[in-house]
C-alpha positions, -999 to +999 in steps of 0.1 A: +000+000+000+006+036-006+011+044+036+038+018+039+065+026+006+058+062+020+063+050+061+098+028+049+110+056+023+112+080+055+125+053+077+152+049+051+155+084+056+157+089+090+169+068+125+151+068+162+177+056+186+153+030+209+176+014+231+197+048+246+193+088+240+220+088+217+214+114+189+210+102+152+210+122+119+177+135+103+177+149+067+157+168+049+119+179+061+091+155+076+056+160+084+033+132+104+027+099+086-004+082+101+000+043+102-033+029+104-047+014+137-050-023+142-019-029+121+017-038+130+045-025+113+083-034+114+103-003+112+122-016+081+151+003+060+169+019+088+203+030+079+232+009+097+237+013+133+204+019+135+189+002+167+168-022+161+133-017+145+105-016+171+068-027+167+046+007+157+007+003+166-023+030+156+004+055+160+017+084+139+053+090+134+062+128+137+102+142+125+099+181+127+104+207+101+145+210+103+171+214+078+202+190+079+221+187+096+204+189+127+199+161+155+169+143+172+172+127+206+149+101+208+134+089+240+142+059+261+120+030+251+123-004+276+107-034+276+077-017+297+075+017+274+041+022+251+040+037+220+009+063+221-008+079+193+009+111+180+044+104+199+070+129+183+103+128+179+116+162+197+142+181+186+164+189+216+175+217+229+218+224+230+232+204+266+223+229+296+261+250+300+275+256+333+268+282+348+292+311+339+303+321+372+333+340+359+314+364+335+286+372+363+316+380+384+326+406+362+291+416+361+289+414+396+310+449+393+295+462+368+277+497+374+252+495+345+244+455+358+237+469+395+216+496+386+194+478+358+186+446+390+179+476+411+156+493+391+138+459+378+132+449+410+120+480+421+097+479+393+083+444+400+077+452+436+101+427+448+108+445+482+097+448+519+100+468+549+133+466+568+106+492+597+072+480+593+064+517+607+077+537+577+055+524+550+071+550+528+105+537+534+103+500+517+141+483+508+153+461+475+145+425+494+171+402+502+178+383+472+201+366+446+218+388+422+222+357+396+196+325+395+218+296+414+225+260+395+201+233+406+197+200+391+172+198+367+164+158+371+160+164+406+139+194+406+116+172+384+115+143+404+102+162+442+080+182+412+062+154+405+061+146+439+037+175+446+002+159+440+010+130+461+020+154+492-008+173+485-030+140+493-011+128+521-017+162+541-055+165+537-060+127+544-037+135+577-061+167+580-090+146+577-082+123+607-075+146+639-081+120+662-049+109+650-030+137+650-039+140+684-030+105+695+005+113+676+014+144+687+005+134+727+042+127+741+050+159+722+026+182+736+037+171+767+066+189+767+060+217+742+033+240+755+024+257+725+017+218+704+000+208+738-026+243+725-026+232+690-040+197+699-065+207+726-079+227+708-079+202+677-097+176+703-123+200+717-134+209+680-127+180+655-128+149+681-148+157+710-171+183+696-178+160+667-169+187+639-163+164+607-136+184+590-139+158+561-166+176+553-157+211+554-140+237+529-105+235+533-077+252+518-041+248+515-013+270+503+014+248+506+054+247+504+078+213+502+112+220+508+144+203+497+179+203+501+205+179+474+224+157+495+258+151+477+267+128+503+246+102+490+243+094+455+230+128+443+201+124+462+177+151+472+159+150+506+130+169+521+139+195+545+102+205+560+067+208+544+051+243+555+012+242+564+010+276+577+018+310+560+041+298+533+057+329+522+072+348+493+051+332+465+042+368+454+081+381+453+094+352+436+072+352+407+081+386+399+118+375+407+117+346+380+108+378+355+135+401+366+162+373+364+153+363+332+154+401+321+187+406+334+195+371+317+187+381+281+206+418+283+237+402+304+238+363+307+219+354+270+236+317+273+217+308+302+184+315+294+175+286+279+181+268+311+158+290+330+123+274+341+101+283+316+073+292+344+068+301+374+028+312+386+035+306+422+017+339+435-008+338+406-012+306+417-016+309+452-042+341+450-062+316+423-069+294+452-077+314+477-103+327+447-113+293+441-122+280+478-145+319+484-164+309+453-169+275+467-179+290+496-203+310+477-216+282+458-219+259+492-239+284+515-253+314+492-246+337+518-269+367+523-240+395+535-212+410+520-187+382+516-144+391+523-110+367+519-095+375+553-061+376+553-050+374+591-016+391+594+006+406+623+004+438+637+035+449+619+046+429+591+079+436+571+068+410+540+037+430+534+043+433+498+046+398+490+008+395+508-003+422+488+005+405+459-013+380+467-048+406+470-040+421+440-047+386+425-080+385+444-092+421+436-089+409+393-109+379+401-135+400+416-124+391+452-127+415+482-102+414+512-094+423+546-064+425+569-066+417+606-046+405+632-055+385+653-056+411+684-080+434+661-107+406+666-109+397+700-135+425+701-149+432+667-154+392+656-183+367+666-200+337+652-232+337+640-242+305+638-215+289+623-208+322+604-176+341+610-180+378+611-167+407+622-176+441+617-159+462+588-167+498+593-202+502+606-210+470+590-203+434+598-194+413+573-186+372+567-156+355+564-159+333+533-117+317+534-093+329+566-058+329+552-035+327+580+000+348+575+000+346+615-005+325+642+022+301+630+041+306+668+034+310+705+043+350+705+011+355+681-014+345+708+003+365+736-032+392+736-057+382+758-088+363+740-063+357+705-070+320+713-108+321+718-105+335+681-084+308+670-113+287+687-141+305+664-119+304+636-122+267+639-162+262+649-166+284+618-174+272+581-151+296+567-125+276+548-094+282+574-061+282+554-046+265+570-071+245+601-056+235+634-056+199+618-037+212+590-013+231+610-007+199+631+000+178+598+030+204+591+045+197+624+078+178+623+071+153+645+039+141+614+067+147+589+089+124+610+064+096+611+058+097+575+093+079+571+071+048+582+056+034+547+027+018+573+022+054+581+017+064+542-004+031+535-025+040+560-033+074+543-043+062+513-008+068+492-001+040+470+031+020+466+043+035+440+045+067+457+056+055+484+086+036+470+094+075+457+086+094+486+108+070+506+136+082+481+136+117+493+129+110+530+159+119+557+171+094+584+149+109+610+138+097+647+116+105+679+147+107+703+124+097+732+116+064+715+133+041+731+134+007+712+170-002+698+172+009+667+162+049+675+187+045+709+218+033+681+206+067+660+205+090+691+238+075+699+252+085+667+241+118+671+261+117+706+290+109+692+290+133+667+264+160+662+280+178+631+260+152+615+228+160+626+202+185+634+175+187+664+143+204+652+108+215+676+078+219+664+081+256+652+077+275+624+100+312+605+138+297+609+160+301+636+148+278+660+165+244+655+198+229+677+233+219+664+265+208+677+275+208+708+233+223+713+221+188+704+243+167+727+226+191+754+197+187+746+194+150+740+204+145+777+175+156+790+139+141+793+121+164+774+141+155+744+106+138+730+095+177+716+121+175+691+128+153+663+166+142+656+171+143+621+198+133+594+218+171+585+217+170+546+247+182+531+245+197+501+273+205+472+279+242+472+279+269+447+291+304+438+264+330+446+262+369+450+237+379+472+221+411+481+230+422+518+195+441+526+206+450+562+236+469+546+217+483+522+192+501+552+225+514+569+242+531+538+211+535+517+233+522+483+230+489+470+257+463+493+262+426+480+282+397+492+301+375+467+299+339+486+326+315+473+305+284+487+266+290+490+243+261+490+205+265+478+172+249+491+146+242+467+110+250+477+081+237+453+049+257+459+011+235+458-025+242+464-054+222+472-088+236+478-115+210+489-152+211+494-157+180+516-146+149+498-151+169+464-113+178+454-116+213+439-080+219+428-051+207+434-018+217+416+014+221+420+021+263+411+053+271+412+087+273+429+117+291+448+152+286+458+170+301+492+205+306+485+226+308+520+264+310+530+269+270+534+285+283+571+250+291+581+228+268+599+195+278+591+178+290+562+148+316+571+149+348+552+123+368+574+148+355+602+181+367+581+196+336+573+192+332+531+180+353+504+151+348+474+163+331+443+154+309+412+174+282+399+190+277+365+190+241+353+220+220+350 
């Protein structure tokens, strides 16, 4: 027939390399060639060397529109790989160049270079308030003056990781009786976790409030760290429940770096990500769960997002952001704290209000940016707000069940696959979740094998790192802190945990407290920085009804490798984006 002289006369013409990723030459120009379904073809006339001709079923063949001589990589096809309809043969991109660290140190003195990042950033709103009090004093933010190298298989594979964590930690939310059985030893000895849960019992367990059935929202953040150490592996540092921050600033920092990448660094651009929606996509859900709220209840009053923030807030802008996405979706906002509602808020019902003006209006999603720490309920009554907060059927971004579920001590027990079973995660998943999982232990335990880790860490702490149940940086033990600590019998608040030790990197970084003092811009050149991936998701739920759930975008903070901790609110790292590798 017709189909097959034409099918073998461009197979003649043409190779696809099925056995490696090995590029092979492609002359002249191509368009698709439908083979038709139900048939089986051998892939006859290849030229020599060719690998061996595969079977072809209902498929269509596709070489792009390229001049010789050019190359195709071809994918990887194994014993267990399907051919689907309308595969194509992609035309790859030049291999991803190392990073040019010498030329963006040259640039890293340039005048013209310094004032154009200034100015950019300035323009894109990437800054904050060094005083919260002088609104009309706001300060370049603390970030990378060049995107940092970051493994590009790796970034994929905790990527597509996303979904799967996004499952795990509303089935955790979903069953706060046993969250609260879990976290019991802890709260024991860490007052603020011993709140958290009571208050999760009184509402979700005791009082019967089925928060399978609610609204809920998440704006989450997974972080990572490579591990050089081991195999080029990458591990997960944390996953942050609770005011996940900078998703506003570093979308607008993607768009600056690639600005400055195209005028100064043109090589690299290819190698940027090609997107990066993670404040776009953060304000979409918050969008998302008020309509679902909307939908759900048809509420008779004015309807607000409420954004619960701190008194004074120096990473305003990146909220705003945030609002700004609202207000195009037709979304209306307010900002409180929580001390502004200990008067002005009340349920109705199961209706959180509180009175706007001369008006009271209803809470439709609360989107926590506070009350992630004990020093945000310090005002008298801030925790009988929490409490209404949770009665309410305003979708709480995050719940008290939520927040527990980002505690490390939850984190630590999902290194048990029983523990992910359990939830519903299937093997698969786990088999790659176990991949990026950290030794990590309940010191307190004490069967045989945790007692041989905690030893280890006794003998040598440089290798690990003791972590409470807090959130914002700053707060975990090391050295000579951890042999300290692990002496003692309330060692059970903290989990000991594997230190991941990461390759380091070149980086210039902008010194934001220097910059306040002098009023110019101040950088650091750091001759060996290390970078932790953060990979931005969102699910919004309405009961068992999955409204969305996607995985939005991304950030890096880039830190001297010297330095323990990695917070930028708490000084330790600055904002970045990664360039592929």
């Amino acid at each position: 027939p017709w189909w097959l002289k034409l099918f073998r006369l461009i197979g003649s013409s043409m190779a696809f390399s099925v056995q490696d990723s090995r590029t092979v030459p492609v002359q002249g120009y191509y368009r698709s060639v439908p083979v038709p379904p139900r048939m089986s073809y051998m892939m006859t006339s290849l030229p020599p060397g060719s690998a061996t001709a595969r079977r072809v079923q209902g498929s269509v063949v596709t070489a792009p529109m390229v001049r010789a001589p050019m190359t195709v990589r071809s994918p990887v096809l194994t014993s267990s790989t399907r051919i689907v309809p309308n595969a194509v043969a992609s035309v790859p991109v030049k291999p991803m160049p190392a990073f040019p660290f010498e030329e963006a140190g040259v640039l890293y003195e340039d005048p013209a270079f310094r004032a154009d990042l200034i100015k950019l950033c300035h323009a894109h709103g990437i800054v904050t308030y060094p005083d919260p009090m002088k609104p009309m004093s706001p300060c370049l933010a603390p970030i990378g003056m060049f995107p940092a190298p970051f493994s590009k298989a790796r970034f994929d594979e905790v990527r597509g990781l996303g979904p799967a964590f996004n499952n795990l930690i509303d089935a955790c939310s979903c069953n706060p009786r046993w969250l609260c059985e879990s976290l019991q030893t802890t709260a024991e000895h860490d007052p603020f976790t011993a709140k958290l849960v009571e208050l999760c019992r009184k509402v979700y367990v005791d009082g019967g409030k089925d928060h399978s059935n609610d609204l809920r929202a998440y704006l989450l953040r997974q972080d990572y760290l490579l591990h050089d150490v081991n195999e080029g592996r990458i591990l997960q540092v944390e996953v942050n429940t609770i005011s996940s921050a900078f998703a506003g600033l570093i979308e607008e920092l993607a768009k600056v770096q690639k600005i400055m990448g195209q005028k100064y660094l043109p090589d690299i651009v290819s190698s940027l990500p090609q997107s990066n929606q993670c404040g776009t996509g953060f304000a979409k859900a918050l969008s998302n769960a008020h309509r679902a709220y909307e939908a759900r209840y048809r509420p008779t009053r004015k309807t607000v997002v409420l954004f619960l923030v701190l008194d004074t807030e120096r990473n305003e802008i990146d909220q705003r952001k945030l609002e700004i996405g609202l207000a195009n979706d037709g979304v209306v906002c307010r900002r409180r704290s929580l001390d502004d509602l200990v008067d002005s808020s009340r349920l109705d019902g199961d209706c959180f209000v509180f009175l706007d003006g001369s008006d009271e209006v209803e809470v439709s999603v609360i989107y926590m940016r506070s009350g992630y720490g004990p020093e945000n309920y310090e005002g008298e009554g801030t925790w009988d707000v929490r409490e209404r907060f949770e009665w309410s059927r305003a979708a709480k971004c995050p719940s008290v069940p939520a927040q527990l579920t980002g505690t490390k001590r939850v984190q630590q027990l999902w290194a048990d696959p029983a523990v992910l079973s359990q939830f519903g995660v299937d093997v698969g998943y786990r088999q790659r979740m176990a991949r990026v999982f950290a030794r990590q232990v309940n010191p307190a335990a004490t069967d045989d094998k945790t007692q041989a880790v905690v030893k280890e860490a006794q003998d040598d702490p440089s290798r690990w790192v003791l972590k409470p149940q807090r959130e914002g940086g700053g707060h975990n033990l090391h050295g000579e802190q951890i042999r300290e600590a692990l002496s003692k019998d309330d060692c059970g608040q903290y989990v000991l945990m594997e230190k991941i030790c990461p390759a380091p990197h070149q980086a210039a970084m902008v010194d934001q407290a220097k910059c306040v003092s002098t009023g110019d811009l101040e950088t650091r050149w750091i001759d060996k920085a290390v970078s932790e991936l953060g990979i931005y998701t969102v699910v919004v739920a309405d009961g068992r009804r999955k409204v969305q759930s996607d995985v939005v975008g991304h950030m890096l903070r880039t830190k001297d490798q010297s330095t323990s901790e990695g917070g930028v609110n708490a000084g330790f790292a600055v904002l970045n984006t990664p360039v592929f590798q």
